[in-house]
C-alpha positions in Angstrom: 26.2 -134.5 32.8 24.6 -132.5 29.9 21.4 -131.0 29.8 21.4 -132.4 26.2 21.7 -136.0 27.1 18.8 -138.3 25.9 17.8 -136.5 23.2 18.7 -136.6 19.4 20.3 -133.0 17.9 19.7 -133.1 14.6 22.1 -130.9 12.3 20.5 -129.5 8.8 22.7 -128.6 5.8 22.3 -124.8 6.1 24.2 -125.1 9.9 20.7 -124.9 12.0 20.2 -127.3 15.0 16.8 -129.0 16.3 16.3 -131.7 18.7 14.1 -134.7 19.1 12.0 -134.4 22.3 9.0 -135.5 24.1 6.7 -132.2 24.5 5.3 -130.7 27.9 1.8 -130.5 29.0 1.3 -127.1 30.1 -1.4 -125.8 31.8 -1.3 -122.2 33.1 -0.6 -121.3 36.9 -1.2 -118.2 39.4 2.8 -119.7 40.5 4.0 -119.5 37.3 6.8 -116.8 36.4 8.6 -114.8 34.1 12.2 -114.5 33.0 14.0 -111.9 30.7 17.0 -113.9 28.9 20.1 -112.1 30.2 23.4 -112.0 27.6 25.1 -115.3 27.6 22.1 -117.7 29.7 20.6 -120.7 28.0 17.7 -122.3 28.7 19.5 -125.3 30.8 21.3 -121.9 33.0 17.2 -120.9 33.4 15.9 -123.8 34.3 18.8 -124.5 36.8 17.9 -121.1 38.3 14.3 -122.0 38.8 14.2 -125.6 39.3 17.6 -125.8 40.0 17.8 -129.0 37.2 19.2 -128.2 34.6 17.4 -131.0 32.4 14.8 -129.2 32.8 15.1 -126.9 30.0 12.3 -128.8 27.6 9.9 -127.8 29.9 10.8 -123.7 29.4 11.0 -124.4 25.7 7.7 -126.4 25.2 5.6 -123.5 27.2 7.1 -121.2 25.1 6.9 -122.7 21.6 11.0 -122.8 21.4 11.7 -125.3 18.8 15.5 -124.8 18.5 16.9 -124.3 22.2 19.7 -122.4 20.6 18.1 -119.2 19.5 17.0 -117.6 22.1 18.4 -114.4 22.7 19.1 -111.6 25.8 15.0 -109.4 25.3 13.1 -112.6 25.0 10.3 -112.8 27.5 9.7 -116.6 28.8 7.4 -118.1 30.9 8.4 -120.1 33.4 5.9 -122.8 34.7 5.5 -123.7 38.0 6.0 -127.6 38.4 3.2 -129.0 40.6 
């Protein structure tokens, strides 16, 4: 199964992606953590490695204002919430 599934990827004429999703309600933890993007991760790989879900991913991109899943790159400093 993807971590894309049940949710509409919208392609625009200059080539750049975006999906339809519903958004997060974060609210800031003492558990939360923090993850440098690595070369070659995405944000399903990330949220496998912390929630070990991999459809989890909207979550990591709604706390950190990521409107287009695909552009993150290795540097980028996200927050990971802690699910309570």
């Amino acid at each position: 199964m993807s971590a894309y599934n049940n949710f509409t990827i919208a392609r625009f004429k200059d080539g750049e992606l975006s999906l339809d999703r519903r958004v997060f309600n974060y609210r800031p933890s003492s558990n939360d953590k923090f993850h440098t993007v690595l070369e070659g991760e995405r944000l399903d790989s990330i949220a496998y490695k912390y929630y070990k879900n991999s459809t989890l991913w909207h979550i990591i991109a709604d706390v950190n204002v990521i409107t287009n899943p695909f552009s993150i790159e290795p540097g980028d400093e996200l927050v990971i919430p802690a699910l309570i």
